[in-house]
C-alpha positions in Angstrom: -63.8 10.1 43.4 -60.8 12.5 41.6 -61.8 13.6 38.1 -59.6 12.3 35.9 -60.1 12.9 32.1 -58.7 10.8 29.2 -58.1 12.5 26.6 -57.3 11.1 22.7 -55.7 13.5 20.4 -56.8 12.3 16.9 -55.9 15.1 14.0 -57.2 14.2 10.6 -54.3 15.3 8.3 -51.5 11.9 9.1 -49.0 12.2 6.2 -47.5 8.5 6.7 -50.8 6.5 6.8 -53.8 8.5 5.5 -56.6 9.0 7.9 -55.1 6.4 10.2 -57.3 7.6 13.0 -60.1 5.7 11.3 -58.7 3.2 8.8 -59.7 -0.2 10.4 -57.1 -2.0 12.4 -57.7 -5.2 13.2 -61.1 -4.8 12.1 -62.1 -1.2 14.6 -61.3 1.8 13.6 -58.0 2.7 15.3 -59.4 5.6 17.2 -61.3 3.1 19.1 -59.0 1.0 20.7 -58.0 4.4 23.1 -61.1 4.6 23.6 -61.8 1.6 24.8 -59.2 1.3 27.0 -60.3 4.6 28.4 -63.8 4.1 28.8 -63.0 0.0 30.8 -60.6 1.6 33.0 -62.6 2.2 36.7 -60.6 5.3 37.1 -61.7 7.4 34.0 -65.2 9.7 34.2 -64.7 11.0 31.4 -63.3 10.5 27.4 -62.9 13.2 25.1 -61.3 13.3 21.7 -59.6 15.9 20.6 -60.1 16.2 16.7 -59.5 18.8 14.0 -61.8 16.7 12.0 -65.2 16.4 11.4 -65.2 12.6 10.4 -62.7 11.6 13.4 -64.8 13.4 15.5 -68.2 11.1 14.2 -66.4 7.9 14.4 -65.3 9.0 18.0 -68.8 9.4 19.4 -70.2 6.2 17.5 -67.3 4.5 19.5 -68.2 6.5 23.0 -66.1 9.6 23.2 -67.5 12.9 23.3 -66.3 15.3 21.0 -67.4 18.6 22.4 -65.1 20.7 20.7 -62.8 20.7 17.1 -59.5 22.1 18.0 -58.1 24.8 15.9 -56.6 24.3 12.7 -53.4 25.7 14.0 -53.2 23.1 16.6 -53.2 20.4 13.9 -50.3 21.2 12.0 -47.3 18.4 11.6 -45.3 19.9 13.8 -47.6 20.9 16.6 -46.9 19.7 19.6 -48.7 17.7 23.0 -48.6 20.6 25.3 -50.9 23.3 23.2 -53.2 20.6 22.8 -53.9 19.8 25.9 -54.2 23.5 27.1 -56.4 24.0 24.9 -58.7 21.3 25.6 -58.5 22.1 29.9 -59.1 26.1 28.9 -62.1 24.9 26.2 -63.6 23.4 29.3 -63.0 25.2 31.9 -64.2 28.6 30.0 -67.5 27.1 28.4 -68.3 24.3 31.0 -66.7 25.0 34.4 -64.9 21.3 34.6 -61.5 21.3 36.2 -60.0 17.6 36.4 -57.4 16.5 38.7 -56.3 14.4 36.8 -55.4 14.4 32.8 -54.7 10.8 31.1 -53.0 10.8 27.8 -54.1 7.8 25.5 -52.5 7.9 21.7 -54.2 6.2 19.1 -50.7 5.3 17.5 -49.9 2.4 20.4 -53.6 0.8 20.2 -52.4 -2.6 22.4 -52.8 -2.1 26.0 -52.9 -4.4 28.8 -56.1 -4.3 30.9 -55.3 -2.6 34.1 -52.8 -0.1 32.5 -54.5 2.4 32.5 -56.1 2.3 36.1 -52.2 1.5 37.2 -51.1 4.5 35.9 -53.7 6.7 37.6 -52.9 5.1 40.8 -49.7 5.5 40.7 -49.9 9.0 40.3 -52.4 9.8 43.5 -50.5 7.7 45.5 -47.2 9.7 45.5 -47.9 13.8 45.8 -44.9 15.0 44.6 -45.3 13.5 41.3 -46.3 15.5 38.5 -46.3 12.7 35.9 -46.6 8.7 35.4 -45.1 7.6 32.6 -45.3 4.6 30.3 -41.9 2.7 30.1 -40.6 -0.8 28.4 -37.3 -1.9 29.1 -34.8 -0.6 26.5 -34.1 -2.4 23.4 -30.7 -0.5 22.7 -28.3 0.3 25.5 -27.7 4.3 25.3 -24.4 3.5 27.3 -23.1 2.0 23.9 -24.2 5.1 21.8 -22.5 7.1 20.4 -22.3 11.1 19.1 -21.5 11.8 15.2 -19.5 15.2 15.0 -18.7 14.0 11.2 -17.1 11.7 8.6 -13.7 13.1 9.7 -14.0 13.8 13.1 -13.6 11.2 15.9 -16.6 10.0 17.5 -17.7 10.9 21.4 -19.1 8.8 24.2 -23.2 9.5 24.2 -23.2 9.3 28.2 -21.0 8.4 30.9 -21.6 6.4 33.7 -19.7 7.1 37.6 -17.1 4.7 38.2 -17.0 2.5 34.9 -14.5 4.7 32.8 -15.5 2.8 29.7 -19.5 2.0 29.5 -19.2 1.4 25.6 -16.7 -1.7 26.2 -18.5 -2.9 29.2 -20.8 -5.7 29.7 -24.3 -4.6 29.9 -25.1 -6.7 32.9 -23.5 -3.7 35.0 -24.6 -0.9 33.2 -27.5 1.0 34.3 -30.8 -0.1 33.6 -32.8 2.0 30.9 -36.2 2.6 29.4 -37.5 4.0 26.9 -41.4 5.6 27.0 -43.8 4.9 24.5 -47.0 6.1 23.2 -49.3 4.1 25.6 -50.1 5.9 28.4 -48.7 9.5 30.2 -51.1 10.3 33.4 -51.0 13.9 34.7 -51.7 16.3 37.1 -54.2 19.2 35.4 -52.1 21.5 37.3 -48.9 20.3 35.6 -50.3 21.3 32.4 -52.3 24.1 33.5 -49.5 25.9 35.9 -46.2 24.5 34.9 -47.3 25.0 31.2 -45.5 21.2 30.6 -47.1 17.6 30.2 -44.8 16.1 32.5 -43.4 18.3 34.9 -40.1 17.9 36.6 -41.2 14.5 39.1 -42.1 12.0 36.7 -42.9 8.3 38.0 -42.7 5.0 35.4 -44.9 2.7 34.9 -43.5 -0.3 33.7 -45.1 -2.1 31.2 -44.0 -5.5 29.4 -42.0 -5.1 25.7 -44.3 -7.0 24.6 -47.1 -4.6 24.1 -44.2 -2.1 22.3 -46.5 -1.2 19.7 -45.8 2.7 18.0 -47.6 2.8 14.0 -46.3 5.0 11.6 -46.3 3.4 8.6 -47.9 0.9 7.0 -45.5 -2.8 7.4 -45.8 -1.8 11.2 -49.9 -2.2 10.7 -49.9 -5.0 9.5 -47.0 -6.6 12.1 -49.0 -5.8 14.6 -52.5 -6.9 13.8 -51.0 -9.9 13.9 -49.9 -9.2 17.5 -53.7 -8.7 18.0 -54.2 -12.5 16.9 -51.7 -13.8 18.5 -53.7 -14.7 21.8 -51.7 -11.4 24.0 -54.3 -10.2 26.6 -55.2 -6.5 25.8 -57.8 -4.0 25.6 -60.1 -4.5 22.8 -63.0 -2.4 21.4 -65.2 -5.9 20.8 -65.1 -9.2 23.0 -61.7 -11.1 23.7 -60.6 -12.8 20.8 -60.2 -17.1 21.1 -57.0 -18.8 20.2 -57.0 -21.5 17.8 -58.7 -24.3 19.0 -55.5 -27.2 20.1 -57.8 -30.0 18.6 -59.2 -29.2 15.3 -61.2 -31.5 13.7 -63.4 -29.5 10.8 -62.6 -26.2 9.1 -66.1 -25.2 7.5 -65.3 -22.8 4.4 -67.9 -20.0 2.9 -67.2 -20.5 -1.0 -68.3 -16.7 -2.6 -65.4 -14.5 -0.9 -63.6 -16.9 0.9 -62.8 -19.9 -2.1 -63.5 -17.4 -4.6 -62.5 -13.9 -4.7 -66.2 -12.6 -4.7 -66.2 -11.7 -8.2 -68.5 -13.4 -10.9 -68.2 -13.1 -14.9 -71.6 -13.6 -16.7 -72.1 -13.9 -20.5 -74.5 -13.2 -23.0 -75.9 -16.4 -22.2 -76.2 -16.2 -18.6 -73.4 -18.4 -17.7 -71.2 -17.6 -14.8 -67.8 -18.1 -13.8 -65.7 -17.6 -10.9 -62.3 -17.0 -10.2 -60.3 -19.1 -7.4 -56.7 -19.9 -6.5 -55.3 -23.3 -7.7 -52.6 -23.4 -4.7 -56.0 -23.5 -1.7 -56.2 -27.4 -2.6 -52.2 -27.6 -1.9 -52.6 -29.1 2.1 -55.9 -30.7 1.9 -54.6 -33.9 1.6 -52.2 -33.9 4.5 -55.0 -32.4 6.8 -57.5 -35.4 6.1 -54.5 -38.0 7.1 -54.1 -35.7 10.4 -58.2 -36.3 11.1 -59.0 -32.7 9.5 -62.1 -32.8 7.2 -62.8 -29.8 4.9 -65.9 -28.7 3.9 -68.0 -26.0 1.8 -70.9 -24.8 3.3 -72.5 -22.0 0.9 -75.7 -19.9 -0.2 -75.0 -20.0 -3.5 -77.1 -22.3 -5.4 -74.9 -22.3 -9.1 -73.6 -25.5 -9.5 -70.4 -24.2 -9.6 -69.6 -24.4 -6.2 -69.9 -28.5 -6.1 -67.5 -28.4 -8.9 -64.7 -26.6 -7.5 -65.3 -28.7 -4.0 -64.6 -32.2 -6.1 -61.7 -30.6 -7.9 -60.5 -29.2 -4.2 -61.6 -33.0 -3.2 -63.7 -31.4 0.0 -67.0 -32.2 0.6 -69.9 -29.5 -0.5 -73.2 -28.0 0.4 -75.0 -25.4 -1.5 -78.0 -23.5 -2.3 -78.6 -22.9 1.9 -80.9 -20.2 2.7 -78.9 -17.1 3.9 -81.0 -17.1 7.2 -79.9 -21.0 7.2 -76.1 -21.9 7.7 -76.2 -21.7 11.0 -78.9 -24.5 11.5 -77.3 -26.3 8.9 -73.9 -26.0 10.6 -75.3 -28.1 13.9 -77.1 -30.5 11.6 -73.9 -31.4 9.6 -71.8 -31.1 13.3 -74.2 -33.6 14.7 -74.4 -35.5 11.5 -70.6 -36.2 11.7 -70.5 -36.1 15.9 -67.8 -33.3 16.2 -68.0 -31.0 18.9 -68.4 -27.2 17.7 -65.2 -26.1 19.9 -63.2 -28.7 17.2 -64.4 -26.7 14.4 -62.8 -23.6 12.2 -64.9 -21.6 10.5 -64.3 -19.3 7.4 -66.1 -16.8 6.0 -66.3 -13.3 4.7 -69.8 -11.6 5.1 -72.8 -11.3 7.2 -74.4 -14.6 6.5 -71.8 -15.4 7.7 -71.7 -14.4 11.5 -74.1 -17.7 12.9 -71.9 -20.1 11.9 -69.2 -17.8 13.5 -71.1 -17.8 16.9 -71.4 -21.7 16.4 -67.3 -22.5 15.3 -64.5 -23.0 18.2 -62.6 -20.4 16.4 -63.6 -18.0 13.7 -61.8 -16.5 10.8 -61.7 -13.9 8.4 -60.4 -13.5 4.7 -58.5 -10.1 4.7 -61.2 -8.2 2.7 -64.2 -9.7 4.4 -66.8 -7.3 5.6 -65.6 -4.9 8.7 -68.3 -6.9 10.9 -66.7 -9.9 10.2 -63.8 -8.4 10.7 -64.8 -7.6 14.1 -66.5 -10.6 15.0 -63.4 -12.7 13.9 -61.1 -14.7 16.4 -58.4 -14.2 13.7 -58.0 -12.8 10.4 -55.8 -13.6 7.1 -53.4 -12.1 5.6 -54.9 -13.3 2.0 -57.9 -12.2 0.3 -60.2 -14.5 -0.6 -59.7 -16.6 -3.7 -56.4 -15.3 -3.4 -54.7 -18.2 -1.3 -56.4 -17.4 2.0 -57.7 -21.3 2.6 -54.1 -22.5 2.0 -52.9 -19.7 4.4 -54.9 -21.2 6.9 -53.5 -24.6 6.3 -50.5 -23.6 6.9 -51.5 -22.3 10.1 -53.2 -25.2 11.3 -50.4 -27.2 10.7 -47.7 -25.2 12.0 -50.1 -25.1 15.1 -52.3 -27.8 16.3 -51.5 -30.2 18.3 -52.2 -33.9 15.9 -54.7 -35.9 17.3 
């Protein structure tokens, strides 16, 4: 079998998100979802992480990478380039442990979505033609370069970017005849060790494409591009995941379960002298209940907290309430109130925030998180909010429901 190495180059000092390496996306540290696909892909023997930093380098082996070296400070810099990175990693190994892969497989934490079998395409691709030095990840263009144009300044006239052989105007022509064009992204670059090693480049001068579909184009560098796309991760698209597969919402839904401390309430409690406490929740998650009871939706509290409280805000939400379950309990009670009722766990949403709250999870046709729920949940969750809880995330879901399922 060839030796082909993937290789993540993670440096801790990001100036656009800090530590983005490790911040959580989608409930996994970023780091991980390279590795993932690295470590499911049949071609791969071997993941390493190449890491300036200490922390990265940690979070890398809990997730499965080695990390048998920290690259230099000097190769960490925000200018540094692929190339010395990677020659240092082949030398580092070569010179302490004698391994020489064939093949070198470049996986960037920034473009974490993947499909499946990209990675194992990509590899193939690359034995099977000998003259090539590189594969490439591609997605069809979203701007035409045909139609671009160079600035020589405000006062200056502008030139044609390229040209194309026989259409003397490309600019003014339709781009149903213009050459097709793609652009590479972050996903995947698969290449010979000797490329690197010999022609001191990481793509050589015969570079093949892999062609992958637009809709994985997924590049982070700041923040609002997180958050779009973890919500491409919810949105049902077939990818590479750290965790299992994440479920789509259920067509027929017929219960959403709520957790109250977290999820109706935004986890805080205020206590005073006299031991009374109060809790803080958003008027606007009773807006849709209403209009999901007349679609055949029931909503219902299910919570461990035994203050009286929680009964309260339910008839002032006008959902129905149970409170004071053991936290070892809510699963149990989950089937008992399923069976009491007759509806069919795949019909049921449920909501929640923390580690009680993961049975009931296992139990619901589709589970979801508040945005600040625990990063198990997180994990665990078949989708997860945009709100916090207590700060509009039950109407949120609402909303989503019924933009969504199909009345019954």
């Amino acid at each position: 079998m060839t030796e082909t190495l993937a290789l993540i180059p993670a440096r801790g000092g990001s100036k656009g998100i800090p530590r983005k390496n490790i911040r959580l996306f989608a409930g996994y540290p970023l780091i991980a979802w390279s590795i993932a696909a690295a470590k499911r892909s049949a071609s791969v023997t071997r993941v390493i992480v190449s890491t300036d930093d200490e922390e990265i380098a940690a979070v890398a082996r809990q997730w499965g990478a080695e990390t048998p070296f920290l690259r230099p400070i000097e190769l960490a810099q925000d200018k540094t380039t692929d190339l010395p990175v990677f020659e240092h990693a082949l030398k580092w190994l070569e010179d302490v442990e004698g391994y020489r892969p064939e093949t070198v497989v470049q996986l960037r934490p920034t473009s974490p979505i993947r499909p499946k079998n990209m990675v194992d395409e990509a590899v193939h691709i690359l034995l099977n033609h000998k003259d090539a030095d590189c594969v490439r990840g591609v997605v069809p263009a979203a701007q035409n370069p045909f139609k671009m144009w160079r600035f020589n300044g405000d006062e200056k006239p502008l030139d044609p970017l390229l040209e194309v052989d026989g259409i003397p105007e490309p600019y003014n022509a339709p781009r149903q005849i213009l050459p097709p064009v793609y652009w590479q992204t972050g996903h995947i670059d698969a290449i010979r060790a000797l490329t690197i090693v010999n022609k001191k480049s990481l793509t050589g001068d015969v570079i093949y494409p892999l062609i992958i579909d637009s809709k994985y184009t997924v590049d982070i560098d700041t923040l609002p591009d997180w958050a779009k796309y973890e919500a491409l991760v919810y949105s049902g698209l077939e990818m590479v995941t750290p965790g299992t597969a994440r479920r789509l919402m259920p067509e027929t839904v017929k219960m959403i379960i709520c957790d109250f401390d977290g999820v109706v309430t935004n986890n805080l409690v205020l206590t005073d002298e006299n031991g009374k406490e109060t809790v803080s929740a958003s008027r606007s998650d009773s807006m849709h209940i209403k209009t999901l009871r007349e679609k055949g939706i029931e909503v219902m509290i299910l919570s461990s907290e035994p203050n009286p409280v929680v009964k309260a805000r339910a008839k002032k939400m006008g959902v129905e309430a149970m409170h004071g379950i053991g936290m070892q309990d809510k699963g149990r009670v989950m089937r008992e109130v399923l069976e009491q009722k007759n509806i069919k766990a795949e019909h049921v949403i449920y909501v929640g925030n923390d580690l009680n709250d993961l049975p009931c999870f296992e139990i619901a046709g589709w589970s979801v998180a508040v945005a600040d729920a625990y990063p198990e949940v997180l994990r665990a969750a078949d989708y997860v909010l945009s709100r916090k809880g207590g700060h509009g995330a039950i109407r949120e879901l609402c909303e989503l429901i019924l933009k969504n399922v199909i009345p019954t």
